[in-house]
N, C-alpha and C positions, 0 to 999 in steps of 0.2 A: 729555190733550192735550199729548203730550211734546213734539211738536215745532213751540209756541205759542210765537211771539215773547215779550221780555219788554214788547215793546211793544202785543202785542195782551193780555196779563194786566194791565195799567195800564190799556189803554181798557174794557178787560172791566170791571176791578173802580173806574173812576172814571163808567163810565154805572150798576153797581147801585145807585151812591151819588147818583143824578141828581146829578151835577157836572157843569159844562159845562168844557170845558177849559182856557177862560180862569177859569173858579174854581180849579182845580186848579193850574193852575199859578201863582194867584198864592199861595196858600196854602201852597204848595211853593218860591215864594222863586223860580223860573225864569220865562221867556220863552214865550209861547205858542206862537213858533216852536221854542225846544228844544222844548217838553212835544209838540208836533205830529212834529217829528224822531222824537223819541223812541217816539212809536204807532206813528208809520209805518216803525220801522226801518231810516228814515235813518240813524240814527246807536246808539249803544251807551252807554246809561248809565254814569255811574260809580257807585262804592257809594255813594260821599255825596249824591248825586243817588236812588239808589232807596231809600236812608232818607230825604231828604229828601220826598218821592213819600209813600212808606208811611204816614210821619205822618200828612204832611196828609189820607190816605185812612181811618186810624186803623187800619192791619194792620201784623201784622210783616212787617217785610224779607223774610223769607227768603218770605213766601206769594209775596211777586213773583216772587221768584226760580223758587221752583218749581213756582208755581201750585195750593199748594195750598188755599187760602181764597179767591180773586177769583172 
């Protein structure tokens, strides 16, 4: 899926974890409007926003980034 949002790798890998997004994002420390931006591609993470993201999902950063583990 190379050409997979990193926002569609976030809602991919926060509904394996049944997360609802208001878990997710508070667990992650954001706004359920960011964390919605953020799926929907409104807007473009930062790095400390996709570690903060990662944690709370318990992956590494870099699987968001490249989709390799969501």
């Amino acid at each position: 899926m190379e050409d997979e949002t990193i926002g569609k790798r976030i809602e991919r890998a926060r509904e394996r974890r049944v997360l609802g997004r208001t878990e997710l994002a508070r667990e992650a420390g954001l706004s359920y409007e960011a964390l919605y931006l953020i799926e929907t591609g409104k807007r473009q993470p930062r790095r400390a926003t996709i570690r903060k993201i990662a944690a709370a999902l318990g992956i590494d950063p870099h699987d968001l980034l490249t989709g390799a583990e969501t």
